[in-house]
VEXDREN-2710 file (C-alpha; in Angstrom, 1 decimal):
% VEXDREN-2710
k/r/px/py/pz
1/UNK/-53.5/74.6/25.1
2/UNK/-52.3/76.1/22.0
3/UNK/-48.7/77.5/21.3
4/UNK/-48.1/80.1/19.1
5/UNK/-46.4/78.2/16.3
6/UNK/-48.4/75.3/16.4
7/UNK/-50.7/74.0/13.6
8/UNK/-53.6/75.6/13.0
9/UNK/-56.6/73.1/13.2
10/UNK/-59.1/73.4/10.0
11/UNK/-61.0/75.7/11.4
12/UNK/-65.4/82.1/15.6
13/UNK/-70.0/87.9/15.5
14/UNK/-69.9/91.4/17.5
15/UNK/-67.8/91.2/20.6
16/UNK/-68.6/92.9/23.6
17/UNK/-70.9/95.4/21.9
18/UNK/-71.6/96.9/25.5
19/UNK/-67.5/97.7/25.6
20/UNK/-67.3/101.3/24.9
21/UNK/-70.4/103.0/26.8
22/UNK/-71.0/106.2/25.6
23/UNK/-69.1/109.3/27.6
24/UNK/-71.0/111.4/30.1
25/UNK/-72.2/114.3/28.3
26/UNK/-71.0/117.6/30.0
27/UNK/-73.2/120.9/29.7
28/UNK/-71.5/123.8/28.2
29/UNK/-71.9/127.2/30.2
30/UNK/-72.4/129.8/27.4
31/UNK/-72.6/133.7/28.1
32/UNK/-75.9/135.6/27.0
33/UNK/-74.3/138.1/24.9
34/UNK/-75.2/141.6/24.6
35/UNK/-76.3/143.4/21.7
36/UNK/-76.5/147.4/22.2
37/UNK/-78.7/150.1/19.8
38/UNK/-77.4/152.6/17.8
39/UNK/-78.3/154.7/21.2
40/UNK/-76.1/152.7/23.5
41/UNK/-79.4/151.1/24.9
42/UNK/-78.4/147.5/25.7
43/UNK/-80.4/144.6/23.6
44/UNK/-81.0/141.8/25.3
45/UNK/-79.9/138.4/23.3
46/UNK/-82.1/135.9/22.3
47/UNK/-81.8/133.5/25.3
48/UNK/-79.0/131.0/24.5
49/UNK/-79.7/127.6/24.1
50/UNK/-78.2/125.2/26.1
51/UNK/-75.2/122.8/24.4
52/UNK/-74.1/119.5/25.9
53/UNK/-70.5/119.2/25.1
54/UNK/-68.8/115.4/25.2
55/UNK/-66.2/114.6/27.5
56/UNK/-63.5/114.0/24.3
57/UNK/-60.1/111.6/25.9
58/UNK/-56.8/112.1/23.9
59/UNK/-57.2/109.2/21.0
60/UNK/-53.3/108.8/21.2
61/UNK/-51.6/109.3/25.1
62/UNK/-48.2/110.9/24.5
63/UNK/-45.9/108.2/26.4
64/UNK/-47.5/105.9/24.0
65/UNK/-44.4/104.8/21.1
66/UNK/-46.0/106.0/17.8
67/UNK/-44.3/106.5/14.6
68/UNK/-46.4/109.7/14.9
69/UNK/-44.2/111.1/17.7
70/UNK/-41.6/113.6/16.8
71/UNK/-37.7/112.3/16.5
72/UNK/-36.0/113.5/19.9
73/UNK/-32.2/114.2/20.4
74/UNK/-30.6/111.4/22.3
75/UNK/-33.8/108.9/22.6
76/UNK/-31.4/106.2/22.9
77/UNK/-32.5/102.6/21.9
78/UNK/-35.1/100.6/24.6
79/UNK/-34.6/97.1/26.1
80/UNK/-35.8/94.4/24.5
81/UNK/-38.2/94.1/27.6
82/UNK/-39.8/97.0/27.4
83/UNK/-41.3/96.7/24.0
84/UNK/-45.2/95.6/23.8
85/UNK/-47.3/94.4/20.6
86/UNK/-49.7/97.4/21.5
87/UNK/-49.6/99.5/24.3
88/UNK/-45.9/100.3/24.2
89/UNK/-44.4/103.5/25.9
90/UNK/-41.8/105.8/26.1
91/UNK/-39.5/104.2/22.8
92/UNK/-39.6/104.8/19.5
93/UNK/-41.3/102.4/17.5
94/UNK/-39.4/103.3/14.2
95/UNK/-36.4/101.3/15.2
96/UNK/-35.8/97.9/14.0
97/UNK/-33.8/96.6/16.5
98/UNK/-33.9/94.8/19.1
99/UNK/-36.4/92.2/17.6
100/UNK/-38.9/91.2/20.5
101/UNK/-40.7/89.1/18.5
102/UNK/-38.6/86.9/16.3
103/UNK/-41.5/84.6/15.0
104/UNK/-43.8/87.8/13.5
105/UNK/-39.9/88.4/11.6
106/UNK/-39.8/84.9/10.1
107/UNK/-43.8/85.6/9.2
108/UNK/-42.3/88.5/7.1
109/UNK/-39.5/86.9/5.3
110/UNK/-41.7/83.9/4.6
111/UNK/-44.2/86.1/3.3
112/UNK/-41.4/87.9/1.1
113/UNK/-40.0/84.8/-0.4
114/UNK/-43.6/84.3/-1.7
115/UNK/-43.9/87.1/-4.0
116/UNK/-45.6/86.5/-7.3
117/UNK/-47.6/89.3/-10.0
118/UNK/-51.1/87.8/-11.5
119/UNK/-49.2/88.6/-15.0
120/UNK/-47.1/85.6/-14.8
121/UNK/-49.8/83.6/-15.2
122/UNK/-50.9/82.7/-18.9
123/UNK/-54.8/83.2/-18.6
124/UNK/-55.6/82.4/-22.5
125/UNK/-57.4/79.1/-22.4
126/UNK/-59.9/80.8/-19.4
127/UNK/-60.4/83.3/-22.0
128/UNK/-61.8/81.4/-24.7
129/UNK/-63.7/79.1/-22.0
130/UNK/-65.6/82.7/-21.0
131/UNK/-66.0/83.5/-24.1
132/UNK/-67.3/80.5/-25.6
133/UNK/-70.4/79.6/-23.2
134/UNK/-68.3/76.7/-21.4
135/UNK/-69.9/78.1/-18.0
136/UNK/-73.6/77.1/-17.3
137/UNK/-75.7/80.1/-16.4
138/UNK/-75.5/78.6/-12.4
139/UNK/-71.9/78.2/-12.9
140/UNK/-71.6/82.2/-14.3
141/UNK/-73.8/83.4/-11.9
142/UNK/-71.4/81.9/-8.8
143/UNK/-68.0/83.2/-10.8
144/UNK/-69.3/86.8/-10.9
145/UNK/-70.6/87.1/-7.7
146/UNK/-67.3/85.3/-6.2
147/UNK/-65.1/87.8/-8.0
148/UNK/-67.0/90.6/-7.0
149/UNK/-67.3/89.9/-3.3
150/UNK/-63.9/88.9/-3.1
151/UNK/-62.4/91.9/-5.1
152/UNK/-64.3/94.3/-2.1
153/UNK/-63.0/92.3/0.3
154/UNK/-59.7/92.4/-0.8
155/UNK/-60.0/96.2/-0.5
156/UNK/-61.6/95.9/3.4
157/UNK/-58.4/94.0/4.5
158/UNK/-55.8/96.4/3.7
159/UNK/-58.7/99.7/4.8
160/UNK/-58.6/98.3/8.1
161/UNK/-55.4/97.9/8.8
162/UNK/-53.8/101.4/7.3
163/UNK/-57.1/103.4/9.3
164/UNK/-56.8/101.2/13.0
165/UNK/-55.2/98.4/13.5
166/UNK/-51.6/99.6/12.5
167/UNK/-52.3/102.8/15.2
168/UNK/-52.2/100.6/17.5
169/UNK/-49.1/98.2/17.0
170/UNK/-46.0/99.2/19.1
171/UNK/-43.8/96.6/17.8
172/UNK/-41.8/97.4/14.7
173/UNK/-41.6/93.9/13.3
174/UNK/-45.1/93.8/13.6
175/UNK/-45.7/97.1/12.2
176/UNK/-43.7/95.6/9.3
177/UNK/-45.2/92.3/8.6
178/UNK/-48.7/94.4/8.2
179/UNK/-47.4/97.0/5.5
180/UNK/-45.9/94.2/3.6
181/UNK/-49.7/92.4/4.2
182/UNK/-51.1/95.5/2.6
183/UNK/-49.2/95.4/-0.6
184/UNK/-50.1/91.7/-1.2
185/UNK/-53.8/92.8/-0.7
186/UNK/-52.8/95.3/-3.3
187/UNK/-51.5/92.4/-5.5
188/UNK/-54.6/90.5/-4.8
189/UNK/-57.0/93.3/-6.3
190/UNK/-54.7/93.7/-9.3
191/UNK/-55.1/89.4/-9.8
192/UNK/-58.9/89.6/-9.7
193/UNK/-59.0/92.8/-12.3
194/UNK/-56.3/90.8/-14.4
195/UNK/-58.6/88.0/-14.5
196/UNK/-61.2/90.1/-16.2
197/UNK/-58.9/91.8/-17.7
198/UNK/-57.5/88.8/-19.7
199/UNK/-61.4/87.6/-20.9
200/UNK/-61.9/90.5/-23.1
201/UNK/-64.3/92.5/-20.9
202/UNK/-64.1/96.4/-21.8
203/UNK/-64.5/98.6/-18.4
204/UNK/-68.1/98.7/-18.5
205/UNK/-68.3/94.4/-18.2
206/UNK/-65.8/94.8/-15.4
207/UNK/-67.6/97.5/-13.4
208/UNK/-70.5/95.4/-14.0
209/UNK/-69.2/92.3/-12.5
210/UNK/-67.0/94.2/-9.8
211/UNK/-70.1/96.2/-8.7
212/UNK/-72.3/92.9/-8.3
213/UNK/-72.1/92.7/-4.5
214/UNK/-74.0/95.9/-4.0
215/UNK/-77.1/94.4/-5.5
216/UNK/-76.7/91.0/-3.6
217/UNK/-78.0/91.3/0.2
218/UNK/-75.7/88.5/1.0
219/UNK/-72.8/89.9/0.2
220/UNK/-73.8/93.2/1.6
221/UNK/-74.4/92.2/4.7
222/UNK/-70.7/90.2/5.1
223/UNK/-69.2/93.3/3.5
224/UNK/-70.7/95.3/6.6
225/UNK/-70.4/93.0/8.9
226/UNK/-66.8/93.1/9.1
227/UNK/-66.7/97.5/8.6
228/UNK/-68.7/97.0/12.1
229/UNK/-65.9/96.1/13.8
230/UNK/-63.6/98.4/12.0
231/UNK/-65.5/101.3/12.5
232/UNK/-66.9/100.4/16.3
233/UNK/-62.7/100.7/16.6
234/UNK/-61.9/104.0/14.5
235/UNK/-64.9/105.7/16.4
236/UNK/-63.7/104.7/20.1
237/UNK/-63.7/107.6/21.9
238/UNK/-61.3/106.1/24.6
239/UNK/-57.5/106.7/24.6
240/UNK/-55.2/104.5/22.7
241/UNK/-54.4/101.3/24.7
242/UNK/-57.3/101.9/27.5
243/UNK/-59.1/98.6/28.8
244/UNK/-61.8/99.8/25.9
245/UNK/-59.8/100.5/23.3
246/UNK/-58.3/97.3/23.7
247/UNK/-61.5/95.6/24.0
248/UNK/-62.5/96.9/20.8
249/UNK/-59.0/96.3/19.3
250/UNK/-59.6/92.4/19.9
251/UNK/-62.9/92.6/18.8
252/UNK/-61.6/94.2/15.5
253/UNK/-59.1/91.6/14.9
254/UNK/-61.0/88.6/15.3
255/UNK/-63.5/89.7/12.8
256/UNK/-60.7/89.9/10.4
257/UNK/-59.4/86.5/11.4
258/UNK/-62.6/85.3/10.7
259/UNK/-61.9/86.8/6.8
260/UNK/-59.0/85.6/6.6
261/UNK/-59.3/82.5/7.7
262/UNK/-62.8/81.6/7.0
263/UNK/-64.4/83.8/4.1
264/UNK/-61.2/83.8/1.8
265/UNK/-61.0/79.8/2.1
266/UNK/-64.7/79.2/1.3
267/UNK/-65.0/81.7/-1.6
268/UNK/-61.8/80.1/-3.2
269/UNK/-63.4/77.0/-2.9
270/UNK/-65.9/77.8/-5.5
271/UNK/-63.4/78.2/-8.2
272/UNK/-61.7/75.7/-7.1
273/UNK/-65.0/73.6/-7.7
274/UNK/-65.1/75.1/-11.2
275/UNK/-61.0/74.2/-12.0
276/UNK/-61.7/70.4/-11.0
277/UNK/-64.7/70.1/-13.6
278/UNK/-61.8/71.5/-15.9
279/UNK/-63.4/75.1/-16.4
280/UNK/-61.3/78.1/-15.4
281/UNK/-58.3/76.9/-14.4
282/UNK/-56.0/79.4/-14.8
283/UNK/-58.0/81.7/-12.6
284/UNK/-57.7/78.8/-10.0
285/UNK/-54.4/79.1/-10.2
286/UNK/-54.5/82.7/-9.4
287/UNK/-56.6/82.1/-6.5
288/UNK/-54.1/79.1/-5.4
289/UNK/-51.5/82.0/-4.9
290/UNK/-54.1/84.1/-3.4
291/UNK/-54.7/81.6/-1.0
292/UNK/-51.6/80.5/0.1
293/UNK/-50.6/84.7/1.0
294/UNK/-54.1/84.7/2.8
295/UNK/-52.7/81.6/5.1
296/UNK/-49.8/83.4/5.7
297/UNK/-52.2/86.4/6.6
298/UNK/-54.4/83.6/8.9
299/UNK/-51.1/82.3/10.8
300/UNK/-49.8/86.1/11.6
301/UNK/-53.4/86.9/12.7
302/UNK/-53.9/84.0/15.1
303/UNK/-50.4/85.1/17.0
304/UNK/-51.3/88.6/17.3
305/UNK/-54.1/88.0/19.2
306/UNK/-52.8/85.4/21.0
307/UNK/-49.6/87.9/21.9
308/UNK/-52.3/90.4/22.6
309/UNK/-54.4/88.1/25.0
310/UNK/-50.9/87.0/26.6
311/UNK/-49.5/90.6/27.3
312/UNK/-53.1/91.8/28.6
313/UNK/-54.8/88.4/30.1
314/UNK/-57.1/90.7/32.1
315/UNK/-59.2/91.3/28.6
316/UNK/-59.4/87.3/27.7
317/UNK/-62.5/87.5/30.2
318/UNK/-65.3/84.7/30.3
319/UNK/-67.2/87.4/28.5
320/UNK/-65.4/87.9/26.0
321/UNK/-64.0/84.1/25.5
322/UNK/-68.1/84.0/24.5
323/UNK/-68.4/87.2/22.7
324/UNK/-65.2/85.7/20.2
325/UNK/-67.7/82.6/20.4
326/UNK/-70.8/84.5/19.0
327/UNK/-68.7/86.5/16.8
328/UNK/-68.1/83.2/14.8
329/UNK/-71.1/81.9/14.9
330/UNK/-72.3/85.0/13.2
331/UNK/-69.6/84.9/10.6
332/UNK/-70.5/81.4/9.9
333/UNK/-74.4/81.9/9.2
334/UNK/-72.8/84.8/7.0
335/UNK/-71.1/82.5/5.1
336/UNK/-74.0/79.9/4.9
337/UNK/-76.1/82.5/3.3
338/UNK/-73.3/83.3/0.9
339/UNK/-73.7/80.0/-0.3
340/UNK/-76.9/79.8/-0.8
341/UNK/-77.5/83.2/-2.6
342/UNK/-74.2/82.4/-4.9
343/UNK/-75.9/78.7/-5.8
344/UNK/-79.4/79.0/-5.8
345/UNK/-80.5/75.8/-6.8
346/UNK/-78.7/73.9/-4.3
347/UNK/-75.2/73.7/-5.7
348/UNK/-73.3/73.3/-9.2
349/UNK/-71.2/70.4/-10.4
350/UNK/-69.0/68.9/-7.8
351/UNK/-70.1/71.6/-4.7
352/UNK/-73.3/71.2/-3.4
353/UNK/-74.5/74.1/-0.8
354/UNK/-74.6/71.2/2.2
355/UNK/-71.2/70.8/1.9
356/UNK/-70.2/74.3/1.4
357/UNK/-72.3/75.0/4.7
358/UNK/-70.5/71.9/6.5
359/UNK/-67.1/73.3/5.4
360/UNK/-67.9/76.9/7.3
361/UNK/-68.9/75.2/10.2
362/UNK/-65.6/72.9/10.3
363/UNK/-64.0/76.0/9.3
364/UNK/-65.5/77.9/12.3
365/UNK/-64.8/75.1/15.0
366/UNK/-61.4/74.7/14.0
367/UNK/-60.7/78.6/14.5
368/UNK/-62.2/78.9/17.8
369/UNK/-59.6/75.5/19.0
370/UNK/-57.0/77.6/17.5
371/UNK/-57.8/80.6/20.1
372/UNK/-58.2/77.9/22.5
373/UNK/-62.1/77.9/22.6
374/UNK/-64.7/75.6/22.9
375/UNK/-65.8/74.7/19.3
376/UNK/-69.6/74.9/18.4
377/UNK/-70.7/72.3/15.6
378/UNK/-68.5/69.7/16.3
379/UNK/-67.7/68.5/12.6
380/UNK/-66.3/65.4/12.8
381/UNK/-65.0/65.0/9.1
382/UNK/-63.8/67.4/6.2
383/UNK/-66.8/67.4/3.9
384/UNK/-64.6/68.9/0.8
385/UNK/-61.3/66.6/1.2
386/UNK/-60.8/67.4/-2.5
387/UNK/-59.4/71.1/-1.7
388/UNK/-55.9/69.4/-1.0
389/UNK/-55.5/69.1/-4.4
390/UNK/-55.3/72.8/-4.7
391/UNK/-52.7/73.2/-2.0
392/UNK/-49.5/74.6/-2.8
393/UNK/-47.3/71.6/-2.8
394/UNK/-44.0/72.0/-0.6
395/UNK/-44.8/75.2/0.3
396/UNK/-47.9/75.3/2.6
397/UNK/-50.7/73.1/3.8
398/UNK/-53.3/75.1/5.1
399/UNK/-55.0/72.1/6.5
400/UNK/-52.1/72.2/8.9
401/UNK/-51.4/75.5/9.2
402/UNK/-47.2/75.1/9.3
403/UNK/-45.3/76.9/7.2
404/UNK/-43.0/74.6/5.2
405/UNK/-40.5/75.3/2.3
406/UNK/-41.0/78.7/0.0
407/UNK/-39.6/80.0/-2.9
408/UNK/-40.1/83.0/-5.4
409/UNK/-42.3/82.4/-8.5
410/UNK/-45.2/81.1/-10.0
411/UNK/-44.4/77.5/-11.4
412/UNK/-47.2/75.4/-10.8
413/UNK/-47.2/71.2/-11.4
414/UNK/-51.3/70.8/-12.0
415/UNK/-50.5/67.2/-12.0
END
């Protein structure tokens, strides 16, 4: 079994879709009105037709700590015992102290020490290289429809946890960690319009490139795959920390686990491709950053479900150990597809679409050992060893998952 700090092994679609069945609907008794004639003689109504009124449960249960709940005079500080990841009742979730979970702190103030700005980043040789016809048309094709997707993803991450997932955490350090996650999603969106920025394009080639993934099935289809889960959570019609709620809390953060740990990795590794064949390596070097912050993202996801299964073993059921299953097989094929749609011809110079697809299936075994789950394509070797040359060097290795030594700034050693 897995610990919560150990490495993460290189690396899991919809969970339990039959978790939130829908209420009983209740008939609504409505009075036939009335109506009289200018004589007084009554006028029968129009006979009224009947409504069904739903059965509507309180989203958010009172007892429950919320930074919604109003300030109260002489709410005294709770024990550290009392205070849950979700679920939490009767404290007030706005207080710092006491710190139950001193690992999600360190995630922050790792996370913190990291901080960079795209503009750092001198992006002048990428811009004659775009301008110039350097790319092949495959090559192009892949960068557009990379940037794109990403950019849209990169504005999913940060949707879903402001409209549901942050409801529901009842731990301030937590709470925390996942604002500060939302303004380096933030920084990511400003690093991919930077990038586009810095090649010349005037708004209308940006929009152009940036609106790619509506026109490209494949990315579609990931894009709503993972608003699925987010949505199947924001519409739950069950209170706030119920058995369903929960259920579809889980199934909510596992999808974005799977982004964050699967998606994000495989996309980079396209430009990454591109940088080692020398083209576009100063936007490699933006997605290097990128992807050390989404590892970060990655390690503080794997705990909070973890915590979450800990605190509330009765949802870790044999059902849903196999749901989290499916739900990365899923997300693989997803990214299979990707593959193939963004290099239609089988692959560009140096990344072939085998190995791509071979990388999302080691990718997706490795996440489901990391919940401590039975992998499913048994990948034996890293098909795309050459990615550890775009590691950040003593900071983090992503192939092991363990956070190392950090430091502010942007001062990369490409040799």
């Amino acid at each position: 079994m897995l610990d919560f700090d150990d490495p993460i092994p290189l690396p899991t679609s919809q969970l339990l879709a039959d978790a939130n069945q829908p209420l009983a609907n209740q008939p609504a008794v409505e009075e036939s009105a009335l109506a009289t004639s200018a004589d007084s003689t009554p006028i029968a109504a129009p006979p009224a037709t009947p409504t069904l009124m739903k059965t509507i449960l309180p989203r958010r249960l009172p007892e429950l700590a919320s930074s919604l709940n109003p300030v109260s005079i002489g709410h005294k500080s709770v024990d550290t015992d009392s205070i849950r990841i979700i679920g939490g009742k009767h404290y007030d979730v706005r207080q710092p102290v006491p710190v139950k979970y001193p690992s999600v702190r360190e995630h922050f103030l790792n996370a913190r020490n990291n901080f960079w700005t795209p503009h750092e980043i001198p992006m002048g040789d990428d811009k004659v290289q775009w301008n110039t016809g350097v790319l092949t048309e495959e090559e192009n094709w892949l960068f557009k429809c990379n940037i794109s997707y990403l950019t849209a993803s990169d504005n999913l991450v940060p949707d879903n946890l402001s409209n549901v997932i942050l409801q529901q955490i009842t731990a301030n350090e937590m709470r925390q960690y996942l604002r500060w996650q939302i303004a380096e999603e933030s920084n990511h969106i400003e690093s991919y319009f930077f990038i586009l920025e810095s090649f010349g394009l005037d708004e209308k080639g940006q929009g152009q490139i940036f609106s790619l993934y509506q026109d490209v099935p494949e990315l579609v289809n990931k894009l709503n795959w993972n608003l699925t889960f987010t949505n199947h959570l924001l519409d739950c019609e069950y209170p706030q920390a119920s058995p369903e709620a929960n259920t579809a809390l889980l199934e909510d953060l596992i999808s974005y686990y799977v982004f964050e740990y699967l998606f994000f990795p495989l996309g980079f590794s396209q430009v990454f491709a591109l940088a080692r064949q020398g083209k576009l390596r100063n936007t490699a070097q933006q997605y290097q950053y990128i992807w050390r912050d989404e590892n970060l993202h990655a390690i503080n996801e794997r705990w909070l479900i973890l915590q979450i299964i800990k605190e509330n073993p009765s949802l870790w059921t044999a059902k849903m150990q196999e749901r989290a299953r499916a739900i990365v097989n899923e997300a693989v094929e997803l990214e299979i597809a990707f593959g193939k749609a963004t290099m239609p011809n089988g692959g560009i110079a140096g990344l072939s679409v085998q190995s791509y697809a071979e990388y999302a299936r080691l990718m997706g075994d490795n996440l489901l050992k990391s919940l401590n789950l039975k992998p499913l394509f048994n990948i034996k070797e890293h098909p795309m060893l050459w990615l550890a040359e775009f590691e950040m060097k003593q900071e983090v290795n992503f192939f092991e998952g363990r956070v190392r030594d950090y430091r502010v700034g942007t001062a990369l050693d490409w040799n």
